[in-house]
LUMVEX-42164 format. One record per residue (C-alpha): residue number from 1; residue in one letter; x, y, z. Coordinates in Angstrom, 2 decimals. Layout:
BEGIN
pos NUM	code A	px X	py Y	pz Z $
...
//
This chain:
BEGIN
pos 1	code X	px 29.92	py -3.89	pz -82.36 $
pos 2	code X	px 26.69	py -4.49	pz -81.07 $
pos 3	code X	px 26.81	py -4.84	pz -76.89 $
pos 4	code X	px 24.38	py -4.59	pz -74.41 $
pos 5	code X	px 25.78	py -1.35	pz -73.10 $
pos 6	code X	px 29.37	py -1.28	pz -71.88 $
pos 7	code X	px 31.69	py -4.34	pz -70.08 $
pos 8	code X	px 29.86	py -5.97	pz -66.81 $
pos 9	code X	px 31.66	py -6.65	pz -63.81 $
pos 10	code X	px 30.66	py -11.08	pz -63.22 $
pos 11	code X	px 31.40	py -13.93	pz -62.03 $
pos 12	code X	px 29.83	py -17.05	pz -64.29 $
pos 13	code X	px 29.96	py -19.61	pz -61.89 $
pos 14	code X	px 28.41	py -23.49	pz -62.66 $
pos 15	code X	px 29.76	py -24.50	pz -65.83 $
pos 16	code X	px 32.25	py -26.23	pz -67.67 $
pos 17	code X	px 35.14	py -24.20	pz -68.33 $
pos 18	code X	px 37.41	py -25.00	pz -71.14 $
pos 19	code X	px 40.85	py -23.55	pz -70.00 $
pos 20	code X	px 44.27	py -24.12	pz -71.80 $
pos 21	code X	px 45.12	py -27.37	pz -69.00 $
pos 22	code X	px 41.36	py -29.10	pz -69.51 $
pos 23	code X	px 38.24	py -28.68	pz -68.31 $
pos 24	code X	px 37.10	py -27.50	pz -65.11 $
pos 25	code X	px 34.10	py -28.81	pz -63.66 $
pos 26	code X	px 31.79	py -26.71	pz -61.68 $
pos 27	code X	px 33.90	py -24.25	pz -62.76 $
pos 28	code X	px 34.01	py -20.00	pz -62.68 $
pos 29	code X	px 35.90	py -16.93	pz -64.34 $
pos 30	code X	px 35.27	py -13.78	pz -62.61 $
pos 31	code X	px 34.97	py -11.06	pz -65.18 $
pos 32	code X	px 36.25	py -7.25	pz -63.91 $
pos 33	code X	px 37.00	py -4.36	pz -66.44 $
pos 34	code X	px 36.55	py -6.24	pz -69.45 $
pos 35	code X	px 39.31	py -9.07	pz -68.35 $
pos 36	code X	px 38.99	py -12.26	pz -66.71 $
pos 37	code X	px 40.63	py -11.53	pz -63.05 $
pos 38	code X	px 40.42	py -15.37	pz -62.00 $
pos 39	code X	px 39.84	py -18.55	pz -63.14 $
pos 40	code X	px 38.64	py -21.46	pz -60.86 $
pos 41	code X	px 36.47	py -24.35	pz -59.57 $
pos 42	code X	px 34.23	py -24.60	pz -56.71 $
pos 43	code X	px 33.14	py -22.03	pz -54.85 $
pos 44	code X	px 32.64	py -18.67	pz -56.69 $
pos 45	code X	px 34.53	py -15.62	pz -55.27 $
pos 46	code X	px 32.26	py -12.47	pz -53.87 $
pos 47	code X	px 30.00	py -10.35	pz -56.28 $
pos 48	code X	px 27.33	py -10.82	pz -58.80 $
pos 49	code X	px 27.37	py -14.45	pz -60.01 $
pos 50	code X	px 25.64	py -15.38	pz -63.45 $
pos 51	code X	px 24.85	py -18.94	pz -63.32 $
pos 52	code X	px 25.66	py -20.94	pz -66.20 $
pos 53	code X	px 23.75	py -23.87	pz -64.90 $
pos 54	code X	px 26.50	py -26.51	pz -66.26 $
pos 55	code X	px 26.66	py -24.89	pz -69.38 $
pos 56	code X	px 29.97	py -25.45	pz -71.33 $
pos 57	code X	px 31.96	py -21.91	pz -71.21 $
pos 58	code X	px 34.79	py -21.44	pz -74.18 $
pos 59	code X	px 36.75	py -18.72	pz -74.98 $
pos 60	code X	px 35.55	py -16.37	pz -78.11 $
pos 61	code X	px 36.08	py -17.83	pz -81.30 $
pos 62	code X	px 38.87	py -16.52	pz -84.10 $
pos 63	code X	px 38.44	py -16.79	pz -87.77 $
pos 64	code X	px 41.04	py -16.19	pz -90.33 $
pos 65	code X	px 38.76	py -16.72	pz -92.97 $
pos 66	code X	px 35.88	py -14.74	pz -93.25 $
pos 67	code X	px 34.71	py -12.88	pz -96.39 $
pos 68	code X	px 31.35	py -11.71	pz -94.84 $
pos 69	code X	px 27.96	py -12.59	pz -93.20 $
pos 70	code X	px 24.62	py -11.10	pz -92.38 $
pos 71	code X	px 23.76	py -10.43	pz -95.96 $
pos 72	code X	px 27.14	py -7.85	pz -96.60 $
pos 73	code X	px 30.59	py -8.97	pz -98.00 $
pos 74	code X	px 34.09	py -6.74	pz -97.25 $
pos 75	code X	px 34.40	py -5.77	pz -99.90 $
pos 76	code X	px 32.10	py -3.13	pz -99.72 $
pos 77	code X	px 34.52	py -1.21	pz -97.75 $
pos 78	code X	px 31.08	py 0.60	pz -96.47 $
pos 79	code X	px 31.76	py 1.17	pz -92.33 $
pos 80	code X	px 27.88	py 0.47	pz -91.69 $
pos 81	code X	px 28.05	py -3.11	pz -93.85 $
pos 82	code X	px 31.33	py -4.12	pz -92.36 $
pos 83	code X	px 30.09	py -4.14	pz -89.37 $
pos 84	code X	px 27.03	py -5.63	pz -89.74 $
pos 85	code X	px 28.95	py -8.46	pz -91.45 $
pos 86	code X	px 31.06	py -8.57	pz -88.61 $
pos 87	code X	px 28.21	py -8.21	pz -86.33 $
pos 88	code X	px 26.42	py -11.37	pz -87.39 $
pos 89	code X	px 29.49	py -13.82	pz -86.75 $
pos 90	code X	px 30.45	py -12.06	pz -83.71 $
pos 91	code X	px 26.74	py -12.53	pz -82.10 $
pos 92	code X	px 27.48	py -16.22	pz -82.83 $
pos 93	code X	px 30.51	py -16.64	pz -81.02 $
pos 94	code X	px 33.39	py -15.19	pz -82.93 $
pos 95	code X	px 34.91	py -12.26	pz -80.80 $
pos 96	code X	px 38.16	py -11.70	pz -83.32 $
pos 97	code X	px 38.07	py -12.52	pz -87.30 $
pos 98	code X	px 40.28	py -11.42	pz -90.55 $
pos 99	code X	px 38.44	py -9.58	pz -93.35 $
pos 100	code X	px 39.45	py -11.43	pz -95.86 $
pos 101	code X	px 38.90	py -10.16	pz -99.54 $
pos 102	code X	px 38.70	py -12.30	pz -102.94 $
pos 103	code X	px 41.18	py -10.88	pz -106.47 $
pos 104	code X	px 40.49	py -8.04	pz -107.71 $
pos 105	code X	px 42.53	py -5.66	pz -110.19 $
pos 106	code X	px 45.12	py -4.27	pz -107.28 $
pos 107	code X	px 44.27	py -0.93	pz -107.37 $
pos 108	code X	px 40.57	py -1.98	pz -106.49 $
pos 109	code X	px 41.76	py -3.96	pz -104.23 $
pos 110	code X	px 44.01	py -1.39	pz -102.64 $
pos 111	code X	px 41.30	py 0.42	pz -101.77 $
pos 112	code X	px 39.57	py -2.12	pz -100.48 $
pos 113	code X	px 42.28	py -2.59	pz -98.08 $
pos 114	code X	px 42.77	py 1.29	pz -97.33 $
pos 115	code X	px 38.89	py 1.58	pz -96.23 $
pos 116	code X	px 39.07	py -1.94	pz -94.15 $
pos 117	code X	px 42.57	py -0.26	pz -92.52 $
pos 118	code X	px 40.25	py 2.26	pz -90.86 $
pos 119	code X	px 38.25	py -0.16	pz -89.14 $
pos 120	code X	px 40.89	py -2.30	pz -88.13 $
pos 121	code X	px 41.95	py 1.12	pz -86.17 $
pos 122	code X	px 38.20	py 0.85	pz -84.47 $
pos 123	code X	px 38.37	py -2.54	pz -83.66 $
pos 124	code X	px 35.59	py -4.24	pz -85.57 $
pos 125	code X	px 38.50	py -6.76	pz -87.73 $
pos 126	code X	px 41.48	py -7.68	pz -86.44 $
pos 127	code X	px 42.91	py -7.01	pz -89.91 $
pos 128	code X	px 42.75	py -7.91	pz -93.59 $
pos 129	code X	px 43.79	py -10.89	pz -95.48 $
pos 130	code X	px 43.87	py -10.87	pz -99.17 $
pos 131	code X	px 42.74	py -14.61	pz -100.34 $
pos 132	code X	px 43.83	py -13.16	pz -104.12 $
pos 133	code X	px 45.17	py -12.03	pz -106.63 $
pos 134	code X	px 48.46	py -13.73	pz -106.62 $
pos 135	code X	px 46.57	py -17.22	pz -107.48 $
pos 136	code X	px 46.71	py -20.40	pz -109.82 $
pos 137	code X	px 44.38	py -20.28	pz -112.65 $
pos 138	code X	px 44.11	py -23.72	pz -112.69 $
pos 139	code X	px 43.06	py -23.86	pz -108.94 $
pos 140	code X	px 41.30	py -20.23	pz -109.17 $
pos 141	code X	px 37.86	py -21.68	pz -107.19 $
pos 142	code X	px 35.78	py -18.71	pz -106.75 $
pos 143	code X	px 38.28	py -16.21	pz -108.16 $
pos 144	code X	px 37.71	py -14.32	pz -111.43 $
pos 145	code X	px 40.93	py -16.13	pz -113.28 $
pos 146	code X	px 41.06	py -13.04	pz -116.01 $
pos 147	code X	px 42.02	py -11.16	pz -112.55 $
pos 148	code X	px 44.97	py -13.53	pz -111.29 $
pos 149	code X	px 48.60	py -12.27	pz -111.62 $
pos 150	code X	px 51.69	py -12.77	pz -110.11 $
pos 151	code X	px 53.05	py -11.49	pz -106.85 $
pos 152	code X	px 55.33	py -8.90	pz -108.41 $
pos 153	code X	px 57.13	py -6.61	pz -105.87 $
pos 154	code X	px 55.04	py -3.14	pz -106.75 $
pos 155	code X	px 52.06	py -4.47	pz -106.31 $
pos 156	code X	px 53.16	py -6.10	pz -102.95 $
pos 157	code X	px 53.95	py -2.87	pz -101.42 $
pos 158	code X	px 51.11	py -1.02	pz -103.12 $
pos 159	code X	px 48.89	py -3.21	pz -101.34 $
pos 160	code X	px 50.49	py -3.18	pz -97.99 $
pos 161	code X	px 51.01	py 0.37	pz -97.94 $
pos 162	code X	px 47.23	py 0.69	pz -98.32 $
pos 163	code X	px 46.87	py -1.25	pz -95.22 $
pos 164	code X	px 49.45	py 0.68	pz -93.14 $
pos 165	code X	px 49.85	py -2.52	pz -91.06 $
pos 166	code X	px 46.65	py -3.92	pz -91.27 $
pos 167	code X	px 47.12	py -6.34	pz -93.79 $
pos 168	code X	px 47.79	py -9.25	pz -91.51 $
pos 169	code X	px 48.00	py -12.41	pz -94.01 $
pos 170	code X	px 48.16	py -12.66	pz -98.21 $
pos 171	code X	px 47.69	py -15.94	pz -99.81 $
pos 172	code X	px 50.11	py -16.74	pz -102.56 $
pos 173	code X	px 50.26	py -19.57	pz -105.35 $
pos 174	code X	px 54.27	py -20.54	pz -104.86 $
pos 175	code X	px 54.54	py -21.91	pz -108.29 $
pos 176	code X	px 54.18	py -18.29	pz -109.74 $
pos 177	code X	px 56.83	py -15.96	pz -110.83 $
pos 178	code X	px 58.21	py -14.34	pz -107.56 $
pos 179	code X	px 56.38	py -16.30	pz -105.25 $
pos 180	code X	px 59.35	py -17.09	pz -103.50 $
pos 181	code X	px 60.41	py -13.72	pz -102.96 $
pos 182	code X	px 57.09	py -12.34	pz -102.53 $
pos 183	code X	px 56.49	py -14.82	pz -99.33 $
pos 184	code X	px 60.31	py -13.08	pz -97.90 $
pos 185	code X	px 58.90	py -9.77	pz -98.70 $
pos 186	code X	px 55.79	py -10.54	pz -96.60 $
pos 187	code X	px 57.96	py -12.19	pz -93.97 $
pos 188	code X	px 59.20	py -9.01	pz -93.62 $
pos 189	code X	px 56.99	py -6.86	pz -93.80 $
pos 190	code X	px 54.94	py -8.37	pz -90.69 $
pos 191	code X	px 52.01	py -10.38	pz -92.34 $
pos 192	code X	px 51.83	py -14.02	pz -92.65 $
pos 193	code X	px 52.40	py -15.92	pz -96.19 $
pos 194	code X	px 49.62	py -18.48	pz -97.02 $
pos 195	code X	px 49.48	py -21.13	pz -99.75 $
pos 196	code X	px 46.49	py -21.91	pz -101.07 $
pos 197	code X	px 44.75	py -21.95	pz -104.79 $
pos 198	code X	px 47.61	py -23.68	pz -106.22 $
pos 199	code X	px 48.68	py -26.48	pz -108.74 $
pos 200	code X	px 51.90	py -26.69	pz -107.14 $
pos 201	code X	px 54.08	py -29.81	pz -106.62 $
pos 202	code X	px 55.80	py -30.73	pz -103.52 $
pos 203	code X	px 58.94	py -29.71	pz -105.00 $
pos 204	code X	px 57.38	py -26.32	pz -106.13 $
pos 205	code X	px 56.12	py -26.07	pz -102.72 $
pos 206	code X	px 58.94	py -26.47	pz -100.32 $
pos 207	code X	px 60.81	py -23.05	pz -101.41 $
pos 208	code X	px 58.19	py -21.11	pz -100.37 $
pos 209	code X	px 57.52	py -23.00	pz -96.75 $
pos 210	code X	px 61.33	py -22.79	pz -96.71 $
pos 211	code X	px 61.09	py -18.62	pz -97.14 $
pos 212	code X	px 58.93	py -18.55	pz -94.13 $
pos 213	code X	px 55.15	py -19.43	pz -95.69 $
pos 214	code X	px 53.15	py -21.02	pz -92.33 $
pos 215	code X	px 49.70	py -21.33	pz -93.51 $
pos 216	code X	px 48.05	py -23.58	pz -95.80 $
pos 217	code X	px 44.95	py -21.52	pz -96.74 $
pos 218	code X	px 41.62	py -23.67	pz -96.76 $
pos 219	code X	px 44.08	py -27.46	pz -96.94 $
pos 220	code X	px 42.38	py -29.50	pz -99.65 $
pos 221	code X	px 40.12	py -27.13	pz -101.56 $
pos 222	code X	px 41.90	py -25.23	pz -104.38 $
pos 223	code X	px 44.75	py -27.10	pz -104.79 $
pos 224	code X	px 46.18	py -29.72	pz -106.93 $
pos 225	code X	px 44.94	py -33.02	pz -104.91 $
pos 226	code X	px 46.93	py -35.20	pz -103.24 $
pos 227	code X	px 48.50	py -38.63	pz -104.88 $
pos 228	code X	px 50.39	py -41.41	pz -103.77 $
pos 229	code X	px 53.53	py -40.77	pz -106.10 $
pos 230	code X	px 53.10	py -36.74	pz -106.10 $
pos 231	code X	px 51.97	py -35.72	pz -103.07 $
pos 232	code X	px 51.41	py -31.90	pz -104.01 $
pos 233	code X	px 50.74	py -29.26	pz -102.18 $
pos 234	code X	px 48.71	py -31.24	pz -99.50 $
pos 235	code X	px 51.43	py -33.74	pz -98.56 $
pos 236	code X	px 54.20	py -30.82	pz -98.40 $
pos 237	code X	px 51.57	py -28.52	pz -96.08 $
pos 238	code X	px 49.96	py -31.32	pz -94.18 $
pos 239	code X	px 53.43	py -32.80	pz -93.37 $
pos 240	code X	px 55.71	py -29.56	pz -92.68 $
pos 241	code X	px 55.73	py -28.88	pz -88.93 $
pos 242	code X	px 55.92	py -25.23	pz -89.72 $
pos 243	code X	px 52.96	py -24.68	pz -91.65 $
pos 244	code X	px 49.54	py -23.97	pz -90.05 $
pos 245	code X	px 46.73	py -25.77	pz -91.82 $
pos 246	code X	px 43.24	py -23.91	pz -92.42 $
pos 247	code X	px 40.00	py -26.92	pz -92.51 $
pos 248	code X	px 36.89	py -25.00	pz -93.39 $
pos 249	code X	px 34.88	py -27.82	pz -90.89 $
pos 250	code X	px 31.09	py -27.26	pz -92.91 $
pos 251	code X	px 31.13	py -31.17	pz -93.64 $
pos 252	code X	px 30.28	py -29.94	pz -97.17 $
pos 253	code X	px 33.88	py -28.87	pz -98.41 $
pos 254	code X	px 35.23	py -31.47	pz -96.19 $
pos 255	code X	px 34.15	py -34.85	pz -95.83 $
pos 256	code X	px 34.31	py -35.38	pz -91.70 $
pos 257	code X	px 37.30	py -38.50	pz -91.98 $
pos 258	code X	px 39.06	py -36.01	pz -94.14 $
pos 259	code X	px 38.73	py -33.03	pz -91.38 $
pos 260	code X	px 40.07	py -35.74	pz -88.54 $
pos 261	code X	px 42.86	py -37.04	pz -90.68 $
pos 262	code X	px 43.78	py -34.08	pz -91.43 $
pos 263	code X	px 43.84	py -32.70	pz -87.69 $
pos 264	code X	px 45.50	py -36.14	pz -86.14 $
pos 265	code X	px 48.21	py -35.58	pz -88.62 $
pos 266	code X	px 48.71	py -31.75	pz -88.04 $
pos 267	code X	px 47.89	py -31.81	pz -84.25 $
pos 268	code X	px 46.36	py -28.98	pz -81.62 $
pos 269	code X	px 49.50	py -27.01	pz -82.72 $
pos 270	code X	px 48.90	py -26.36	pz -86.44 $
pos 271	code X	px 45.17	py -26.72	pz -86.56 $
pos 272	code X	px 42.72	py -23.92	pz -87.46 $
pos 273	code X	px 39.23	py -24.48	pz -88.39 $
pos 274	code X	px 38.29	py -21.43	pz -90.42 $
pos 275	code X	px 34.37	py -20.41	pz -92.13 $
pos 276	code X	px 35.17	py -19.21	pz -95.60 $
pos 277	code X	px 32.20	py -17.52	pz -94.74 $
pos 278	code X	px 30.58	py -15.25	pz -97.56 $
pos 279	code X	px 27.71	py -12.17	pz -97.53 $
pos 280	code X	px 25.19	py -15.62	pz -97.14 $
pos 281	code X	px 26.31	py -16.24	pz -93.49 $
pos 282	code X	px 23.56	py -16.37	pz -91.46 $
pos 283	code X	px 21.39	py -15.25	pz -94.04 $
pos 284	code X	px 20.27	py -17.85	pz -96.34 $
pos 285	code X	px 19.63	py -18.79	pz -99.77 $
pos 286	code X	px 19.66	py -16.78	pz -102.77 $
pos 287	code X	px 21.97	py -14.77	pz -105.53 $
pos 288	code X	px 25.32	py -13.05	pz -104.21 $
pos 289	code X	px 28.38	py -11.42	pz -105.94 $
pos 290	code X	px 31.70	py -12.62	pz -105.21 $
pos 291	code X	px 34.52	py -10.72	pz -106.69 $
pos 292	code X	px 32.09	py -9.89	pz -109.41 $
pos 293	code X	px 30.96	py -13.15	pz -110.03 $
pos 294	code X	px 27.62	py -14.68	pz -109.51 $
pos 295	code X	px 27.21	py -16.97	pz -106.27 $
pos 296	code X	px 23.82	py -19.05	pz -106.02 $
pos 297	code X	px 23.08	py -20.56	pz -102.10 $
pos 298	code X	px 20.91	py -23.49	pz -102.72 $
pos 299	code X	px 20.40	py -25.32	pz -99.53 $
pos 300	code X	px 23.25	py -23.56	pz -97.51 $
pos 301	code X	px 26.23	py -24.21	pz -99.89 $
pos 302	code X	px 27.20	py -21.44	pz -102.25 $
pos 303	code X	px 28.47	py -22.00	pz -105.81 $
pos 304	code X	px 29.42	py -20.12	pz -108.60 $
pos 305	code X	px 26.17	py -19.77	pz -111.09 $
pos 306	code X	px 26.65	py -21.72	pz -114.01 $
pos 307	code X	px 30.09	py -23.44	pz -113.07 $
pos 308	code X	px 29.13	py -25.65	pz -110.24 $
pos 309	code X	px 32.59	py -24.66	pz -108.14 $
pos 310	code X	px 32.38	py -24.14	pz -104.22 $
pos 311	code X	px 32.38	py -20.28	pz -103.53 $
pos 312	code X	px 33.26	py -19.85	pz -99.96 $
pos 313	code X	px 30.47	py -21.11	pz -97.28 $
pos 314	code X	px 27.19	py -20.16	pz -95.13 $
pos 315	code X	px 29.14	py -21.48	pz -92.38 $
pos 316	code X	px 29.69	py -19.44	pz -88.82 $
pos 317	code X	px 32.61	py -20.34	pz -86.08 $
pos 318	code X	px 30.05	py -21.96	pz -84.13 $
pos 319	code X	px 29.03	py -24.24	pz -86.31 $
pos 320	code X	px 32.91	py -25.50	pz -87.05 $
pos 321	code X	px 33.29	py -25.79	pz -83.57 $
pos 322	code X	px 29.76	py -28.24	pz -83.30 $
pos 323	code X	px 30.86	py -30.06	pz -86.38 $
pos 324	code X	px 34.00	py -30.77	pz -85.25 $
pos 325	code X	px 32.93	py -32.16	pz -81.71 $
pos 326	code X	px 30.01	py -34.43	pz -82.98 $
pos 327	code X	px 30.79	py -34.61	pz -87.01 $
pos 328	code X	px 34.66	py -35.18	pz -86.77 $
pos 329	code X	px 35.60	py -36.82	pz -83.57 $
pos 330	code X	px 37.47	py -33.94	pz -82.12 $
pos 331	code X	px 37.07	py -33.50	pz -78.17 $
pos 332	code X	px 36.31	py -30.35	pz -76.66 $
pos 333	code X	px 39.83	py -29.13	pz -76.02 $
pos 334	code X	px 41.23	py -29.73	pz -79.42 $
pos 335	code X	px 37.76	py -27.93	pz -80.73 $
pos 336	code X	px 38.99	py -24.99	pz -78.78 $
pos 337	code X	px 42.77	py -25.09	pz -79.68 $
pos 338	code X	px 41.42	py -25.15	pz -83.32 $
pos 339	code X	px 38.79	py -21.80	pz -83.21 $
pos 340	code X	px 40.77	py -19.66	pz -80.75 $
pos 341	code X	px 44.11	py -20.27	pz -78.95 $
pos 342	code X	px 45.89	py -21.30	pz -82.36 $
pos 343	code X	px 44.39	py -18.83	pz -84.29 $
pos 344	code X	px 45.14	py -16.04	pz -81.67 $
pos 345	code X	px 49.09	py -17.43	pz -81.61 $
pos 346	code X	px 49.17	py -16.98	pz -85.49 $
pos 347	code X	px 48.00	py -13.62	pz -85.10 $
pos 348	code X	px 50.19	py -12.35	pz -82.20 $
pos 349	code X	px 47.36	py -11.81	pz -79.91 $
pos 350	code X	px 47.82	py -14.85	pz -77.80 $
pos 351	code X	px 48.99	py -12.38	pz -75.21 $
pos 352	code X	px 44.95	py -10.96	pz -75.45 $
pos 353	code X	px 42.44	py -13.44	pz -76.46 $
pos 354	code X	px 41.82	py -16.72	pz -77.50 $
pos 355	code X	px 42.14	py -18.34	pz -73.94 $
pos 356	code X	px 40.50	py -18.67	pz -70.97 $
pos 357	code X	px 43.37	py -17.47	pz -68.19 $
pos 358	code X	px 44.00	py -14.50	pz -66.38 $
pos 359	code X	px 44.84	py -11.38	pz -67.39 $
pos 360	code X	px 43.17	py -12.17	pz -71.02 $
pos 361	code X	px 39.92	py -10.06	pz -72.51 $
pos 362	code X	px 37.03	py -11.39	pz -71.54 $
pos 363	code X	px 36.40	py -12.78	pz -75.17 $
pos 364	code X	px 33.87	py -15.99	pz -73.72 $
pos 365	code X	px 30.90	py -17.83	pz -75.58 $
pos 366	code X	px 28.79	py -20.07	pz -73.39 $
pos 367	code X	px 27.58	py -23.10	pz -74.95 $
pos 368	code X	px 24.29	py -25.35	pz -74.62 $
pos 369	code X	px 24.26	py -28.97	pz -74.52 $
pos 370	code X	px 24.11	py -29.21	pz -78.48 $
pos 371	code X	px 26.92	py -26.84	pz -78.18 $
pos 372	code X	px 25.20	py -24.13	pz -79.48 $
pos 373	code X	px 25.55	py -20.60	pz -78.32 $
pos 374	code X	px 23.40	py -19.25	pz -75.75 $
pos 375	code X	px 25.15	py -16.02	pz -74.81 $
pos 376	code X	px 28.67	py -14.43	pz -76.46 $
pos 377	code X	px 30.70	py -11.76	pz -74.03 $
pos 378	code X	px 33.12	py -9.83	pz -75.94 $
pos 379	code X	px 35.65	py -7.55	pz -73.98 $
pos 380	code X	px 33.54	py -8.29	pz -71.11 $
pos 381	code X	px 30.34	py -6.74	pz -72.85 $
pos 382	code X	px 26.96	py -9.26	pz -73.69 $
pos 383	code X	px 26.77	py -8.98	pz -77.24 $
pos 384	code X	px 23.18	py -8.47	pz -78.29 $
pos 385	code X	px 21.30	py -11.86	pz -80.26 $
//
């Protein structure tokens, strides 16, 4: 991680501070060992004070989604390129993210995981999610579909072994041979099951929510759309009260009504804006590999060469956050329910980030009046721009 030096003891005083009950004008959060000590309004307590000058103050953004930035992918499983790719959302905003990796053959991706597993121990990801290869071919997206296979129990716990408890989620296809059991065997083994890249109907879809599935990876994109007498696997996810619904909010794989729909209907509690973000992420255009397959960035959007389909996004956690305030109708509370405190309950860490309120890491982004970001504190360290 890239900090200017170690964790400052501050107050940032003068802004608007987005906490868990609303937004606190002319508010502060005193910052001591790399926690926030107190939250408040007014008056700022003793000590150095960092004036935010009404600046809006969020906690750090979370993404579940993320295959890469700053010009490097995951997969490389190189500890210098990881973390620049982590690097590069992190100095825009996003203090905790999932390395998430596309289908590969499983022993590749095994150790994939094994080399990501170390760095999960260091801190740069907060673990791995494999977006692959247990996968519809008919909903494959951005996934090499001579690569997709079915969840079968061996290569499960080959997989997970690898990851010696860092895999944290694994998106499945339920409509597959051994879905079902595959999402119980994941239930179990401490990660989260995700549907996504399926052709699925609803009645191919509830087994799986049913064995303890509760997130709908990227809702709308690779999957079998939704129709008035079939509602597929966007009806069943959208309408499930367990289920956790990823929107990847770039106004390019969503279309802005569909993004507020979509988070009306679902609510502050199973909301997650998410990046999708590949190697292109704060980068630009140009020619990247995905899974072994050739990504062209023309304009900001990635797609495979040659096939035309969507292949993940240029998109940072800052950006979903600004597109959702002034693109989608969201206000600035559900923004933040949707990039951190959600995100951080999914992953068991709401106990540590993904709120402003005492006791939590100082994990805080402060925001400019086009809500972009004009300083990122992670663990109570300035993160270098």
């Amino acid at each position: 991680m890239s900090t200017w030096g170690g964790p400052v003891d501050v107050t940032l005083a003068g802004g608007r501070v987005v906490t868990p009950d609303g937004v606190l004008d002319d508010g502060w959060v005193a910052v001591r060992d790399g926690r926030i000590a107190a939250v408040g309004s007014g008056t700022a307590p003793e000590g150095p004070v960092t004036d935010l000058g009404g600046a809006l103050l969020v906690p750090g953004f979370i993404d579940i989604h993320c295959h890469g930035g700053g010009g490097e992918a995951f997969t490389s499983g190189d500890p210098d390129k990881v973390r620049k790719a982590a690097d590069a959302h992190r100095r825009r905003g996003t203090t905790t993210m999932l390395a998430s990796l596309v289908s590969r053959p499983v022993p590749e991706l095994a150790g994939q995981v094994a080399a990501l597993a170390e760095l999960v121990d260091d801190g740069v990801v907060a673990g791995v999610h494999l977006e692959g290869p247990f996968l519809s071919a008919a909903r494959c997206g951005a996934h090499d579909p001579a690569i997709l296979c079915p969840p079968d129990r061996g290569s499960l716990d080959a997989l997970l072994r690898a990851g010696r408890g860092a895999v944290r989620m694994v998106t499945v296809a339920p409509e597959l041979e051994h879905a079902v059991d595959a999402v119980r065997h994941l239930v179990d083994s401490g990660a989260i099951a995700a549907i996504g890249h399926t052709d699925a109907t609803e009645a191919q879809v509830r087994p799986a929510v049913d064995a303890g599935a509760t997130v709908a990876t990227h809702l709308f994109n690779g999957m079998r759309p939704l129709h008035h007498r079939e509602p597929g696997p966007i009806g069943a996810l959208l309408d499930d009260e367990r289920v956790t619904v990823e929107l990847i909010c770039d106004l390019v794989h969503l279309h802005p009504t569909t993004v507020r729909l979509a988070a009306r209907h679902a609510g502050t509690g199973r909301t997650v804006l998410v990046t999708d973000a590949i190697a292109a992420a704060g980068v630009g255009d140009g020619v990247y590999d995905i899974g072994g397959l050739e990504v062209r960035v023309v304009d900001g959007v990635p797609t495979l060469a040659g096939g035309g389909s969507l292949a993940g996004s240029t998109l940072t956690m800052d950006a979903a956050f600004r597109n959702a305030v002034t693109g989608c109708g969201l206000d600035v509370v559900e923004a933040v329910r949707a990039t951190s405190a959600r995100p951080a309950e999914l992953l068991g860490l709401a106990g540590e980030t993904g709120r402003i309120a005492e006791g939590l890491a100082a994990d805080l982004v402060v925001l400019d009046a086009d809500l972009r970001p004009r300083e990122v504190m992670s663990r109570g360290a300035w993160v270098k721009d």
